[in-house]
C-alpha positions in Angstrom: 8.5 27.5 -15.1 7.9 24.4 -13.3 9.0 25.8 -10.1 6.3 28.8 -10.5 3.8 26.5 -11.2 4.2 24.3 -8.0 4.3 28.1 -5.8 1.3 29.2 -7.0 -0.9 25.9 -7.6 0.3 25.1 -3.8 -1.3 28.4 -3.2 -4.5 27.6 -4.8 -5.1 24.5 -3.2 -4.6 26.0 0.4 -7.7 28.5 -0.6 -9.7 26.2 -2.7 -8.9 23.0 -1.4 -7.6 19.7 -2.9 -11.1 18.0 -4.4 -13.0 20.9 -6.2 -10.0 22.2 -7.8 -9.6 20.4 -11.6 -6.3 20.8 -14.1 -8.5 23.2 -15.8 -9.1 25.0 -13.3 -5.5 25.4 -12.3 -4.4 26.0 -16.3 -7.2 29.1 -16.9 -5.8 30.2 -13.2 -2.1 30.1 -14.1 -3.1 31.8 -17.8 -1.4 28.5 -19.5 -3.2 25.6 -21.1 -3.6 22.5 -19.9 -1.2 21.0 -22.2 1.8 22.9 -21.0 1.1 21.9 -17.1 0.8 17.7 -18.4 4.2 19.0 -19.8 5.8 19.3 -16.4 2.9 16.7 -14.6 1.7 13.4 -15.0 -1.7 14.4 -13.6 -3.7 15.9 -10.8 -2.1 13.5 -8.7 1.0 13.9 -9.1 0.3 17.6 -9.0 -0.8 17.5 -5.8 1.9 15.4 -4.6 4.8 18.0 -5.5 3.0 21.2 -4.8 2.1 20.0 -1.3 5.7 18.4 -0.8 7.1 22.2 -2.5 4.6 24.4 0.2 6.1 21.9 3.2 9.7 22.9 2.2 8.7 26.7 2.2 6.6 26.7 5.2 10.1 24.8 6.6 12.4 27.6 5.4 10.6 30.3 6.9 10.1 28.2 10.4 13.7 27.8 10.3 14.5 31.6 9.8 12.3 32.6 12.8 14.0 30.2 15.2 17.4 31.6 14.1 15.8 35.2 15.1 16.8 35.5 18.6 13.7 35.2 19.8 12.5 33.8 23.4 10.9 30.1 23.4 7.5 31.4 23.9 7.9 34.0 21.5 9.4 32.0 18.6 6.0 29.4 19.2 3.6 32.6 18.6 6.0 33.8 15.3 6.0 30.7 13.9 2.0 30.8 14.2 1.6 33.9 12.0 3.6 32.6 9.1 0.2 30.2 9.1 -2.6 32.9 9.9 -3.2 34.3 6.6 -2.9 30.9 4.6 -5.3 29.3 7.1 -8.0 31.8 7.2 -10.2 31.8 4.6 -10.4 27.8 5.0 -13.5 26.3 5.7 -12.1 22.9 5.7 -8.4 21.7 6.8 -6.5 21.1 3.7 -4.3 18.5 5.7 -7.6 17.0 6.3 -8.8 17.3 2.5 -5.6 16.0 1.7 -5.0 12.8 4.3 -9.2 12.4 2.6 -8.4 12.3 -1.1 -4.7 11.9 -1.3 -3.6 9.5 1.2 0.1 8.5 -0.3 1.4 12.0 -0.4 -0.7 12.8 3.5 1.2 9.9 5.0 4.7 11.6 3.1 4.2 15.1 4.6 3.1 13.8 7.9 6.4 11.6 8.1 8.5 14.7 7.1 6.6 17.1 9.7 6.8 14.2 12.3 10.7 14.2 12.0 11.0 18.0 11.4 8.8 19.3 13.7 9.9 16.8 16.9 13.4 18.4 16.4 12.6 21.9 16.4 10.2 21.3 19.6 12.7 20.1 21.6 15.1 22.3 20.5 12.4 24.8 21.5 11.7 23.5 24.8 15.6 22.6 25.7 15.6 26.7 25.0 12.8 27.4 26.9 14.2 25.2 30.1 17.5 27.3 30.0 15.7 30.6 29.7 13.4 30.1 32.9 10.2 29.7 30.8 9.4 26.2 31.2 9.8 23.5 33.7 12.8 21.3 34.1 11.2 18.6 35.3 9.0 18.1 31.5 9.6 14.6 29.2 10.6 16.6 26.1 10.0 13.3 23.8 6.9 13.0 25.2 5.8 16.0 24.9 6.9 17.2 21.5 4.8 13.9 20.8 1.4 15.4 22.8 1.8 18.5 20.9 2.4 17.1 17.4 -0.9 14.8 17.9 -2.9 17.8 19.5 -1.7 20.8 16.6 -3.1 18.2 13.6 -6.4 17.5 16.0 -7.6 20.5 15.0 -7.5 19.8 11.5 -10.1 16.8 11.9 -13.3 18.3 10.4 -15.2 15.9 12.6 -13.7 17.3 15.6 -14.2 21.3 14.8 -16.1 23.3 12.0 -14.3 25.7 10.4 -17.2 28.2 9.4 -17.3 28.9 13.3 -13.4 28.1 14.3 -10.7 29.5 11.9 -8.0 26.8 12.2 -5.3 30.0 12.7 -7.8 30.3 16.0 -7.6 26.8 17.0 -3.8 26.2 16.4 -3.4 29.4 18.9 -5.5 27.5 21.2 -3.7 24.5 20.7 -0.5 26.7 21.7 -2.1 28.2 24.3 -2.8 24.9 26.3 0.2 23.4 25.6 2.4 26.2 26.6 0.2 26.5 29.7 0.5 22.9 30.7 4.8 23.6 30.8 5.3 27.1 31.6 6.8 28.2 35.0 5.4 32.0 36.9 8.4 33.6 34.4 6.5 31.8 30.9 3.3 32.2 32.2 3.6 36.2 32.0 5.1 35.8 28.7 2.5 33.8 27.4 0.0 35.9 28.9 2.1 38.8 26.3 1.9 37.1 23.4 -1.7 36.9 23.8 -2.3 40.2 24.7 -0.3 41.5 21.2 -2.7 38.9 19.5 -5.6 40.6 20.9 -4.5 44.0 19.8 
């Protein structure tokens, strides 16, 4: 029970977002009352906190299967992307920025996590990438796995972009897109230029 109550109020949080969204709200969505979620939660807090911290280990899992796909570095970048498109589109705020807004303690404990995580699977991505003739040798993978961790959550900074006019699915493709651009040799260049051209289809 608990465990379908964190999957689906994680879900209802990515469309609705993390302020407007009340424990009664979440009770009449779920078809339970409000009673039995205080059963499993201390409050809307602590809601948040594991639902977010329960979405991060899914969205992990699925990242994890695509990179043990087979695919090419560039390739595996763009995959990974999709597995975000449908849960970011119909945002018209960031929900990492609603979140780092109204729940700071459990924004700094995601961050940390997807610091860690994500540096590791970059530079396993662009150690791939090197050996597969699709990006330069002479790159500073720490350095850049840093550039491109600080550049993917830019985009969720509401006083940077507005969503209405820039899906953030759009804007993290864009985000790819320079980044990939910026390390790419003649050989990733063309695959890049692929991967867009299947987006566009």
């Amino acid at each position: 029970m608990k465990q379908s109550i964190l999957d689906k109020t994680a879900d209802i949080f990515l469309k609705f977002g993390y302020k407007s969204v009340t424990m009664d709200d979440i009770a009449n969505d779920l078809g339970m009352s409000k009673k039995t979620l205080y059963k499993y939660f201390k409050n809307k807090e602590d809601l948040v906190d594991q639902a977010t911290l329960c979405f991060h280990e899914r969205c992990l899992n699925k990242i994890n299967g695509i990179c043990s796909s087979g695919y090419n570095a560039i390739e595996e970048n763009f995959e990974v992307k999709k597995i975000f498109k449908d849960l970011l589109q119909t945002s018209d705020e960031s929900p990492m920025y609603q979140l780092k807004r109204y729940y700071p303690k459990t924004y700094n404990k995601v961050i940390g996590k997807e610091f860690k995580e994500f540096q590791n699977c970059l530079i396993e991505n662009l150690n791939n990438g090197i050996k597969e003739g699709l990006y330069r040798t002479n790159i500073n993978k720490s350095v850049l796995s840093r550039f491109y961790f600080a550049l993917i959550f830019s985009v969720h900074d509401d006083e940077l972009f507005t969503y209405k006019n820039n899906s953030l699915s759009k804007l993290e493709i864009n985000a790819l897109e320079y980044h990939t651009r910026a390390i790419a040799t003649p050989k990733g260049i063309k695959e890049l230029d692929k991967q867009l051209a299947k987006l566009n289809q």
